[in-house]
N, C-alpha and C positions, 0 to 999 in steps of 0.2 A: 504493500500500500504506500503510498505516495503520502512524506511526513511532510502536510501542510493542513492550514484549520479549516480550509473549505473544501477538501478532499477527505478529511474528518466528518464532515457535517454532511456532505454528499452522502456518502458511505448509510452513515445511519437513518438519513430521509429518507434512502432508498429501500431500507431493508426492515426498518421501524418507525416510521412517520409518526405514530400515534401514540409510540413509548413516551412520557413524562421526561423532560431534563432538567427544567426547572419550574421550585413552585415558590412564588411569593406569599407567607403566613401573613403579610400585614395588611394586600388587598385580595386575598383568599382568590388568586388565579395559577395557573398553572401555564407551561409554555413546554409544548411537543416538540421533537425533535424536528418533523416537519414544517414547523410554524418557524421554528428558529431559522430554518432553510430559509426559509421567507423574509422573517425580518433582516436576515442579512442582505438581502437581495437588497433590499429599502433602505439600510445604510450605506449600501455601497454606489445605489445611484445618488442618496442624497451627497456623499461627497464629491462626487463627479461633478451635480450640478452645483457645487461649490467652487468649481475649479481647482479641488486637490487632487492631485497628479496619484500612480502609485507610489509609494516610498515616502510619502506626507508625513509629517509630526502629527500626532492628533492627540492630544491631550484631554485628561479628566478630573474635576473636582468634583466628586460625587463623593457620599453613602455608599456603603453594599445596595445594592435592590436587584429589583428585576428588570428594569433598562439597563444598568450601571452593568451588570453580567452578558446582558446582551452586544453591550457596545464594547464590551473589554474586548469580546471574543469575536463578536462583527467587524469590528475595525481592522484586525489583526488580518479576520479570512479574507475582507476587502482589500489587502494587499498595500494598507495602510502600517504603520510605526504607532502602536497603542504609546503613550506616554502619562503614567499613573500618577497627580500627584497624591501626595501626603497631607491629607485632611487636616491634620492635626502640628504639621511643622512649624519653625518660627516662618516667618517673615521673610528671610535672609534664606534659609533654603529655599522658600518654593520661590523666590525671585531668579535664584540660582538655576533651577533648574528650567523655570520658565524661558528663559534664556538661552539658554547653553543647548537647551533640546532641538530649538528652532523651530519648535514648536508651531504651526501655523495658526491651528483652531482648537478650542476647547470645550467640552462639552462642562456643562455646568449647573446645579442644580439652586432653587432660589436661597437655600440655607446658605452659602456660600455665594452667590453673586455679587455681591458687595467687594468680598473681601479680595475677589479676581478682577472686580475693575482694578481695587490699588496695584494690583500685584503688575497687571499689563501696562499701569499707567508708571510703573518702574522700568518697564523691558523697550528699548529706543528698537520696537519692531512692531509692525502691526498686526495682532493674532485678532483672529474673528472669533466670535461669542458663538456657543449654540447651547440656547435655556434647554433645559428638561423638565419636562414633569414628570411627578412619580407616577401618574395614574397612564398617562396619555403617549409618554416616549420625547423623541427631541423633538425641538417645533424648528427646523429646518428654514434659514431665511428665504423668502421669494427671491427664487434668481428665475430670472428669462434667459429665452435664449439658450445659443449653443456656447457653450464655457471653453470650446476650445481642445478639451480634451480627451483623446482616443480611446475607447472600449481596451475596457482595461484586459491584458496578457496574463492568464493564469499564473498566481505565484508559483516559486522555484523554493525549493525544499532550503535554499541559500539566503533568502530574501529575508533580511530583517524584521523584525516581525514588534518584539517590544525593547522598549527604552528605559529601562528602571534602573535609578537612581539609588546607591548602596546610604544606608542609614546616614552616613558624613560625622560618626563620632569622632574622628579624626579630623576632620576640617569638614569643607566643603563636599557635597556626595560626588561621587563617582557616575556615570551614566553606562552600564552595562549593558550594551547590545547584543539581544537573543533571539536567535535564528527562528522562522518557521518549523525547520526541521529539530531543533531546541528543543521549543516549545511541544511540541507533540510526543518526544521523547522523553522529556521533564513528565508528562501525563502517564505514558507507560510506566516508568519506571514505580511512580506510586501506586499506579492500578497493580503490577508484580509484586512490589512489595509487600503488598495488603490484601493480594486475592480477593481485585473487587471485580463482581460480575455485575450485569445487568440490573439485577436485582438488588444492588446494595444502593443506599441513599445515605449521601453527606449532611452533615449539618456544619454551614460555614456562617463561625462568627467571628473571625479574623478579616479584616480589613483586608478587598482586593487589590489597594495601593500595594500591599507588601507579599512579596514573592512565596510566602506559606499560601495564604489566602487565597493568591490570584492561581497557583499550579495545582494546589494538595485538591483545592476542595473547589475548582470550576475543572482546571485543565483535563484532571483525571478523571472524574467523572464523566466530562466531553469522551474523553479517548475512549472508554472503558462503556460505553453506552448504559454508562449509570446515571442516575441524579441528584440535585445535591437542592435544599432547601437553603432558601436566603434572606435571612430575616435583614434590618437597616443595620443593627450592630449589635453587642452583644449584652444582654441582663440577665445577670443571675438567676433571678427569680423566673422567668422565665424558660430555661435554657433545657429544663428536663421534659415541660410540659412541650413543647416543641419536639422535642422526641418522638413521645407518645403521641401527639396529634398526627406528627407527618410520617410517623414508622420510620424512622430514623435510625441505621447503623452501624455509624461511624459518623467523629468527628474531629476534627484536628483542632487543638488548644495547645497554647504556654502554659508555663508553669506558673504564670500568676493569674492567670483563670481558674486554672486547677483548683488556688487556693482558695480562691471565691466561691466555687463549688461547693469546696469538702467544710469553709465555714457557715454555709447555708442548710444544708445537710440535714439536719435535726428541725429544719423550720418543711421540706420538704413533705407533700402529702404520700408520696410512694414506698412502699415495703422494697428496697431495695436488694438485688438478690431473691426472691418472691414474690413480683410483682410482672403478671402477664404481657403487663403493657406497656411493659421495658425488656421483653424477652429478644426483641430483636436487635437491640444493639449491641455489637458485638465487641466496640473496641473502642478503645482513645488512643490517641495518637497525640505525644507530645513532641515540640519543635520549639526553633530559636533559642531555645536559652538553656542550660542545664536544667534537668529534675533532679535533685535531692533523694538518695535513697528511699530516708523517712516520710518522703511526700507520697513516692512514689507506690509504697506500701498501706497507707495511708487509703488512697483513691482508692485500692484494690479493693482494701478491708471495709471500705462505706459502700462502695457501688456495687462491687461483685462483676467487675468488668474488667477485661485487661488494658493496660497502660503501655503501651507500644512506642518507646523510645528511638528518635531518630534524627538522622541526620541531613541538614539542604543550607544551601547557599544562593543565594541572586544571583552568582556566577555560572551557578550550576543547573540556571531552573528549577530549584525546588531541589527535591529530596534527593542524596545520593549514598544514604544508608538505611537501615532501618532492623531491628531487632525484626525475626520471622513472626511471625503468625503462630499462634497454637494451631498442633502441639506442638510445635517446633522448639526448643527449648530458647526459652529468651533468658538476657542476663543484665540484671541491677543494674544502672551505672554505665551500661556499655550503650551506643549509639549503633549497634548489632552491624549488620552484612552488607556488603556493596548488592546492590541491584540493579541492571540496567548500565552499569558504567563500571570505572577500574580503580581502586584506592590503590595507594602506596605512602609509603610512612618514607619518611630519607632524611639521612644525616647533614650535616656542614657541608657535606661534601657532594653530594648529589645521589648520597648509594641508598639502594633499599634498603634498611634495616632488618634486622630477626625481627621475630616473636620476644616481644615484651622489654623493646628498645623503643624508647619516646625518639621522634622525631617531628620533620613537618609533613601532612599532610600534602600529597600531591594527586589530582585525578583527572580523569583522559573520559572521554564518552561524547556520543553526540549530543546528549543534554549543555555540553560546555559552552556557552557566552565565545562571542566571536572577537568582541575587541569591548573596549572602553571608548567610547562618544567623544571623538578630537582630543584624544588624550596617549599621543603614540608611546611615553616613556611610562603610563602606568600600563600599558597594556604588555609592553617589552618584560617589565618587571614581575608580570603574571605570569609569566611560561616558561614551562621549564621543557624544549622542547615542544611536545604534543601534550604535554601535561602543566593545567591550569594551577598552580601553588596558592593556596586558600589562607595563608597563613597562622592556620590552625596546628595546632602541636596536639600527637595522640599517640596512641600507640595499640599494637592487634596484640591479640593473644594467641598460643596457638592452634586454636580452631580458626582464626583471621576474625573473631568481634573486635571491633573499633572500639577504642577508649579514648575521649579526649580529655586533654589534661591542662591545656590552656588557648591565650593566643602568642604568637610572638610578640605582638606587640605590648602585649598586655603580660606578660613577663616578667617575674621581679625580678632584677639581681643585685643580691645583694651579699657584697664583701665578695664577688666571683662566684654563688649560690644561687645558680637560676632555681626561682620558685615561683611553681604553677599555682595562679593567686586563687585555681579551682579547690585546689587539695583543702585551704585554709575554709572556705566558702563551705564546703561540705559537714567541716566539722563544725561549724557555727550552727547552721541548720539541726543538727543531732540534739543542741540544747533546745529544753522546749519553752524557751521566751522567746527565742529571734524567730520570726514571722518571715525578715529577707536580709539577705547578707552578701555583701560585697569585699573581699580583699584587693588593694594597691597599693603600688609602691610610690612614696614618694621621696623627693630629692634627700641625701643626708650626708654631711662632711666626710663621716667616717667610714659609712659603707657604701656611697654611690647613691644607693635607695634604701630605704625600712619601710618593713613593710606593717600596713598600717588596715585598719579595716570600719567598714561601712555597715551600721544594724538597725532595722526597725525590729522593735519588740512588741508580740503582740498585746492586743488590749485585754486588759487585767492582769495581766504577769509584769514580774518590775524583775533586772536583771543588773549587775554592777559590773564595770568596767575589769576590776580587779577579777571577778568571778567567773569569766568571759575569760583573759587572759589567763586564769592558769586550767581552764575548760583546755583551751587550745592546746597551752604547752604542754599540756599530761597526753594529748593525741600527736601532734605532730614536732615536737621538742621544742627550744628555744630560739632555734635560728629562726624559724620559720613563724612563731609567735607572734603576733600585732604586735607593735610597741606601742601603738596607740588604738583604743578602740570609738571611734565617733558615733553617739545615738543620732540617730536622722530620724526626720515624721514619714516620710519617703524617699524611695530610690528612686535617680533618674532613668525613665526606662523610654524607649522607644515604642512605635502604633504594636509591633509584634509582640509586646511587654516584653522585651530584654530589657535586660540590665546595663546600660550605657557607664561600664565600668569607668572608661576614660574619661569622663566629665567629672570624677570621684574629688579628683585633687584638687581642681577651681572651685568644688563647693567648700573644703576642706578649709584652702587659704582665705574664703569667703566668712572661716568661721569665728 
């Protein structure tokens, strides 16, 4: 089959028109695989008679919904450049990226129109507006006339497809260009991983600005002629009864939804574990950010469903590990099996490592990101060869589960003592006041960096600085012990709830 998203969407119109792919819970509608056929048709004349060429920027300030899914994945099949922004960014990235993407036109919905006049009335380039409604779709400006431009040539498995922007915890984001052929591979790779069939339905309440959101739980389901339910965003209270309403199961969360979950839990109307009308969901899937043993056990113990630990990048389209499937044996801690693509762990030096030697992360697959968006020296500095360097530090065991143990960049050294700021982060979590915990290093005369660490404590529990620090040093010794422990109200985290470790020290000196 020919990896492209309207060679996708062909395929399934042809062979299941009338299968469900997506349903909207907020205006109680549904959209078949053949209707999708359709509405793409209608997005892709409406660009046309916009005069966007193929290959067009096309940008979006939307909500999850059920246009917002439509046009992530019609612009794409229309042989347009989807360009997502971040709902929720400052100011200074989305101007950034506004920018930098070339963005021509942007879909927009009334929540945010405001805020995208300021943002175009910064960018010295003229991008065109198109409103949405949530009920009705875009409202497409009156153009007359012939625009000019020719009946568009079937996309090519090489044709770029989307433009996503990496989180920018380090400065300014990154603009990561992913192939059509990417993009549909990125879909396999989780429908293998997670043995979804026709029959399986998502429930996606991650933001489809962000690369979990837009591949785990639209792309693969497209591939996989599954469907996924898509409420505007995500509420707790909510989030089970959505289940049970739409037969729901599977759904992809971070680990700070998890926790929202498991402290709702006890207010929940359902017999968890014996309750018929949760019998079909089968799994959780967590991503972006480490899960915590004790969490992880935790979810098990309240829901009676498994917690499927994995691993994705923006570079990578989405997922490019994933503990198996019951029965398969899965493991604590570990981000489990390549699928779909090829992991490798490598030294200083560029060599594979054994079993149970940390190194960096390196991986090869058609899922891999093509280049970085006018950025020739960050793209040079991704490749190692045919293999994309994620700058992730891990290491296999040997059966080959993936363990990751930090970032490079995010790396303490201290006194010559690289430490993984995960190892410390884990044992924090074990105590049961800290709610979320971050370890960093910052500057210090004596040893280069000390390492220092980040804690909210949950509510009703009180926990002391000194008690915390000799928690640590009784688990992972002295070297590696905070020298200072900071209470924070919150962690700075990004739309996927990660933990935006490197912002740690400017709140720090802030304090």
């Amino acid at each position: 089959m020919k990896k492209t998203l309207q060679a996708v969407i062909d395929r399934h119109a042809a062979g299941q028109a009338d299968r469900v792919f997506l349903v909207d819970p907020e205006y109680d509608r549904e959209l078949s695989f053949g209707q999708l056929k359709e509405n793409v048709s209608s997005i892709r004349h409406g660009l046309q008679r916009m005069g966007l060429p193929a290959g067009a920027k096309v940008a979006f300030l939307l909500d999850n919904g059920y246009w917002t899914a439509q046009l992530f994945v019609g612009v794409m099949a229309a042989g347009r450049v989807i360009v997502p922004l971040n709902a929720v960014a400052g100011t200074r990235q989305l101007e950034h990226v506004l920018g930098h993407s070339d963005a021509e036109a942007v879909f927009v919905s009334e929540t945010y129109r405001e805020r995208l006049t300021e943002l175009i009335a910064a960018v010295d380039r003229d991008i065109r507006v198109i409103p949405l409604d949530d009920e009705n779709g875009p409202q497409w400006p009156d153009e007359a006339g012939n625009t000019g431009i020719d009946p568009d040539a079937e996309s090519e498995e090489s044709d770029a497809a989307l433009l996503l922007y990496t989180s920018g915890s380090t400065g300014l984001p990154k603009g990561a260009v992913i192939s059509q052929r990417a993009i549909v591979s990125g879909g396999e790779n989780v429908a293998l991983g997670h043995q979804l069939t026709v029959d399986d339905r998502a429930l996606c309440v991650l933001p489809i600005y962000h690369i979990n959101g837009a591949m785990v739980t639209v792309a693969a389901p497209l591939v996989s002629g599954s469907s996924v339910v898509m409420p505007s965003r995500f509420r707790a209270s909510r989030y089970w009864q959505l289940v049970v309403d739409h037969h729901c199961t599977w759904s992809s969360i971070v680990p700070t939804i998890i926790k929202y979950l498991l402290d709702r839990a006890p207010q929940e109307p359902f017999e968890f574990g014996n309750d018929e009308r949760l019998a079909a969901f089968r799994f959780g899937r967590s991503a972006s950010a480490p899960l915590p043993a004790v969490v992880l056990k935790q979810w098990e113990d309240t829901f009676h469903v498994p917690m499927i630990e994995t691993l994705g990048l923006t570079e990578t389209a989405g997922t490019v590990s994933t503990n198996p499937m019951p029965p398969r044996p899965r493991k604590p801690g570990s981000v489990g099996l390549a699928y779909g693509n090829e992991i490798r762990v490598v030294d200083e030096t560029d060599q594979e490592c054994p079993p149970l030697q940390s190194g960096e992360l390196v991986i090869r697959g058609d899922n891999v990101l093509d280049y970085y968006y006018k950025n020739p020296e960050a793209t040079e500095g991704a490749f190692l060869g045919e293999w994309f360097r994620t700058g992730d530090l891990g290491q296999k065991d040997e059966e080959g589960y993936l363990y990751i143990t930090g970032r490079l960049k995010e790396l303490i050294i201290r006194g010559g003592e690289n430490i993984a700021p995960r190892e410390i982060d884990d044992v924090l979590y074990k105590h049961d006041a800290i709610l979320e915990a971050a370890a960093v290093g910052v500057d210090d005369d004596n040893y280069g960096q000390e390492v220092v660490a980040c804690v909210v404590v949950r509510d009703g529990y009180q926990a002391t600085e000194e008690e915390l620090k000799t928690f640590c040093e009784q688990a992972v010794g002295s070297v590696k012990c905070p020298k200072t422990i900071y209470f924070l109200d919150d962690l700075p985290k990004g739309p996927s709830g990660k933990i935006q470790r490197l912002k740690l020290p400017d709140i720090i000196n802030a304090l």
